[in-house]
C-alpha positions in Angstrom: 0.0 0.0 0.0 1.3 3.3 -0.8 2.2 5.7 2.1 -0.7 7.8 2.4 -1.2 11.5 4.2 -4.5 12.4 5.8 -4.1 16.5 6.5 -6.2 17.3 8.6 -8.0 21.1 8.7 -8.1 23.7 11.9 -10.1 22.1 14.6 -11.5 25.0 17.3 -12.7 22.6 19.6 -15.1 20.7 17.6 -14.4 17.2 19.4 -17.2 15.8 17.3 -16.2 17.3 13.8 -13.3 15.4 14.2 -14.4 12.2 15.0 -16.8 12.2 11.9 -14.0 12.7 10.0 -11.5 10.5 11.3 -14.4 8.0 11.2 -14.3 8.4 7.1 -10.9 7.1 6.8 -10.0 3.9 5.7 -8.2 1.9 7.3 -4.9 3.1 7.9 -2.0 1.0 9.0 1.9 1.8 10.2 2.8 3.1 6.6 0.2 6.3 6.8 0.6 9.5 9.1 -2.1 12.0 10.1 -0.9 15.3 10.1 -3.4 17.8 12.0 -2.7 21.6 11.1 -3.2 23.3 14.5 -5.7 25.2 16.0 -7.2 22.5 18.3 -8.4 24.9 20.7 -11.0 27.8 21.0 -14.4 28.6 19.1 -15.7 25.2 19.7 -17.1 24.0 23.1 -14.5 20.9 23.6 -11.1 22.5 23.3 -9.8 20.4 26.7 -11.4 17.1 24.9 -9.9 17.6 21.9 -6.2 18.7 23.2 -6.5 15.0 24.9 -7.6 13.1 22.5 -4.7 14.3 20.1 -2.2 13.6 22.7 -3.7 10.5 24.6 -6.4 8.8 22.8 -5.6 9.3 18.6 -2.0 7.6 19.3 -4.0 4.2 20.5 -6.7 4.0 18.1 -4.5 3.8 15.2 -1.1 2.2 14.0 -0.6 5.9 11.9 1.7 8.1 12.5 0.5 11.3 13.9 2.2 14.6 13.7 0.6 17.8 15.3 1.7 21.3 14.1 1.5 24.3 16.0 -1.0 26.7 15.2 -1.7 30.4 15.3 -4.0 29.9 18.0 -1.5 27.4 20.6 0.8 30.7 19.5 -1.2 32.6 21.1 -1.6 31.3 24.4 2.3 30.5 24.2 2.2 34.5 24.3 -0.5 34.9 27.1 1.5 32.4 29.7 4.6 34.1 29.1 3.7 37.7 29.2 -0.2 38.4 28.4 -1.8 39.2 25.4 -5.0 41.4 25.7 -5.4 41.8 22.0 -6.0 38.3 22.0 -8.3 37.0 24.3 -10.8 39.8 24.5 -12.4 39.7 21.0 -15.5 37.3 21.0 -14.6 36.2 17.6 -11.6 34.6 19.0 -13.4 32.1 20.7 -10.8 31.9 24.4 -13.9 31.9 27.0 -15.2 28.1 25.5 -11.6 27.4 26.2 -11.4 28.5 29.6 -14.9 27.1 30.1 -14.3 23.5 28.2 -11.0 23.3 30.6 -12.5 24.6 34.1 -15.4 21.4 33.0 -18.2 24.2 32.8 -20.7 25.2 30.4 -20.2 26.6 26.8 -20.4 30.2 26.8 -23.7 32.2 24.8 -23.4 33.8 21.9 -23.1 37.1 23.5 -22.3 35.9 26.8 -19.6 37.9 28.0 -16.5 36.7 30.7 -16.8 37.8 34.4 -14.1 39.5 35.9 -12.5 36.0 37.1 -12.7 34.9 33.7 -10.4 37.6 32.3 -8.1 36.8 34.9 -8.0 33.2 34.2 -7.6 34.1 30.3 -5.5 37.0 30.9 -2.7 34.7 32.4 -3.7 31.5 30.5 -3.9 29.9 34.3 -6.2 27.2 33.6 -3.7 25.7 31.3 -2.4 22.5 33.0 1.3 23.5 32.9 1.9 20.1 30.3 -0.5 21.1 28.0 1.4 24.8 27.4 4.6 22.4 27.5 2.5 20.3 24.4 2.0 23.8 22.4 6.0 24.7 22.9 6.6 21.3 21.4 5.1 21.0 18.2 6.9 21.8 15.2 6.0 24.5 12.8 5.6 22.5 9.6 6.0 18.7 8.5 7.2 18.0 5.1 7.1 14.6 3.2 7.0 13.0 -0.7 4.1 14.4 -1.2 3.9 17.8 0.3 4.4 20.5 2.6 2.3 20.8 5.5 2.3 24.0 7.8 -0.6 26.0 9.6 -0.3 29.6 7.6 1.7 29.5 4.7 5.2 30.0 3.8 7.1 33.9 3.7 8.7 35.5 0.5 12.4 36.7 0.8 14.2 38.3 -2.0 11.6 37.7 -4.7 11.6 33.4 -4.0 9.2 32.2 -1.4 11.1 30.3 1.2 11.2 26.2 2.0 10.3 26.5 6.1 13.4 25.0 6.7 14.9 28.6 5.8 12.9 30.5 8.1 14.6 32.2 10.9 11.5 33.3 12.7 8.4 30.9 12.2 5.9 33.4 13.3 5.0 33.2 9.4 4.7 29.9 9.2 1.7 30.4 11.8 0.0 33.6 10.9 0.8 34.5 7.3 -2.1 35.7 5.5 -0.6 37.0 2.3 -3.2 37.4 -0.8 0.4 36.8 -2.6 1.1 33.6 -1.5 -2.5 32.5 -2.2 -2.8 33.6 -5.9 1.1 33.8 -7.2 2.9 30.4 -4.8 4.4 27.5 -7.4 6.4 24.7 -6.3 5.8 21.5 -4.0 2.9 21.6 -3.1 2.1 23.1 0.3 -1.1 22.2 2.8 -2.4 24.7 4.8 -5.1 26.0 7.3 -5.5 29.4 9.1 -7.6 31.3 6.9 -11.1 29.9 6.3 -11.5 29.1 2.5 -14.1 31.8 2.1 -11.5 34.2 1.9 -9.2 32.5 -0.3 -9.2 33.2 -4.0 -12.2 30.9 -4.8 -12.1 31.8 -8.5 -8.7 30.3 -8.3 -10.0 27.0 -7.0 -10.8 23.8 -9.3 -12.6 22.2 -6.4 -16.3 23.1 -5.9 -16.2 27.0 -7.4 -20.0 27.0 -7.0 -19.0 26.4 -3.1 -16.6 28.9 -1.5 -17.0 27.7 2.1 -15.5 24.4 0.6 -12.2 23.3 0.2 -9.0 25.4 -1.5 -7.4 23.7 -4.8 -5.0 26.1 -6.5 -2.2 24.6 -8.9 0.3 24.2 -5.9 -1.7 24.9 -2.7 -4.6 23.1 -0.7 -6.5 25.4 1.9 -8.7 23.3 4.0 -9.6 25.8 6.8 -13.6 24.9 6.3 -14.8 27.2 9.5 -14.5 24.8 12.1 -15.7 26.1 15.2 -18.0 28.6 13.8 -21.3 28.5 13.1 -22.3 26.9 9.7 -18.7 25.4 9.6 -17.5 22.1 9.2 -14.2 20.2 9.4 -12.1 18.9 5.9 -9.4 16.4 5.6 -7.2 15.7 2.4 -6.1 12.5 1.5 -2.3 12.4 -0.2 -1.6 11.2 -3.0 -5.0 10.4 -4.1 -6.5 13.7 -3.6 -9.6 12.0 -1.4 -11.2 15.1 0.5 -13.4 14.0 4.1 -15.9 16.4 5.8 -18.0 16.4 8.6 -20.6 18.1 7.4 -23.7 15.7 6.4 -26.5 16.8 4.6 -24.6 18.0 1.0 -26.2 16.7 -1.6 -24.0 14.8 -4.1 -21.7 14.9 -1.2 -21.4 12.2 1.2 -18.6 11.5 3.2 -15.9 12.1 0.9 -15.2 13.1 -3.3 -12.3 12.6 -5.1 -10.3 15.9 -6.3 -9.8 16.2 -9.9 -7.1 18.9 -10.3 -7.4 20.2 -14.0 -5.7 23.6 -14.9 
């Protein structure tokens, strides 16, 4: 069987999402490595569950390989422990209080439920971390590379006119927060996997792969964007299968869908 990669999208504590779409996959053996793209925590109301089943469960239930890169949003929190980071935790959109909450075992937060005073404590100083989980965040690498791609959360930066292999990168921060309109429309080379920014916001008219559906996957000539909302209302988890090109969601209910479609790249 030929060694196959199952890149897996941004997570934001969507426990379930994740188990659909691990439950797609055939069956993998010692051969095949699952590489998830970062962002396993906030948004979603299971960011504690889903930090543990990554590191504690996922390593049991299957003879694969697993390889977990750091995202923008383990990052983050990286920068709260160490020193705060207000621009960070307040905005809503960010999603930190269903972390806090999923962590301290309580309730999800309301849409427009706002933290108390304790809360933003907690958050401000990222306290209800257990100290090895922020250990776990330090430790993941910034990108994975194999035959058949490049894997990081972001995208890669340009230097000098050339955009550079990660393994060139003095600082990483790129690697992790990139959003660069140039990267999405101009990048050729091996082809790089990516999450971070949600597909709707790619270049969809660049995208051979459902044009009709811009919340769907992201299949330019070189890139795959599979940031598919995760987290977020209306927003659903996507895998991609390498070499073959096989894409898994959790969303149900597509029609013409079901639980995974082959990619035909033609350009």
């Amino acid at each position: 069987m030929a060694r196959r990669t199952f890149a897996v999208g941004d997570i934001h504590g969507d426990l379930a999402a994740l188990a659909t779409v691990l439950g797609h996959f055939p069956a993998l053996d010692a051969d095949d490595t699952i590489v998830l793209l970062g962002d396993y925590v906030d948004r979603g109301p299971a960011s504690a569950q889903v930090v543990d089943f990554i590191r504690r469960e996922l390593p049991g239930r299957t003879p694969a390989r697993i390889v977990s890169i750091r995202g923008s949003h383990e990052d983050a929190w990286l920068k709260v422990r160490r020193s705060g980071w207000v621009e960070f935790v307040l905005p809503a959109g960010n999603g930190c209080l269903a972390t806090l909450r999923s962590y301290q075992g309580r309730q999800p937060p309301g849409p427009d439920e706002l933290p108390s005073g304790d809360d933003f404590t907690a958050m401000m100083a990222a306290s209800f971390f257990p100290d090895d989980v922020i250990a776990w965040f330090g430790s993941l690498p910034c990108y994975y590379e194999d035959e058949h791609a490049i894997y990081v959360h972001a995208g890669l930066p340009m230097q000098d006119g050339r955009w550079l292999h990660p393994s060139q990168v003095a600082d990483p921060k790129p690697l992790m927060w990139q959003r660069k309109e140039e990267f999405f429309r101009t990048y050729h080379g091996k082809r790089v996997v990516f999450g971070h920014t949600s597909t709707e916001y790619l270049p969809q008219e660049l995208s051979c792969y459902t044009p009709h559906d811009h919340t769907d996957l992201f299949a330019g000539p070189s890139l795959l964007g599979v940031d598919t909302g995760c987290g977020r209302e209306g927003g659903f988890l996507t895998a991609v299968e390498l070499p073959s090109l096989q894409v898994y969601e959790s969303r149900a209910g597509v029609p013409a869908l079901g639980p995974s479609r082959t990619l035909e790249l033609s350009y």
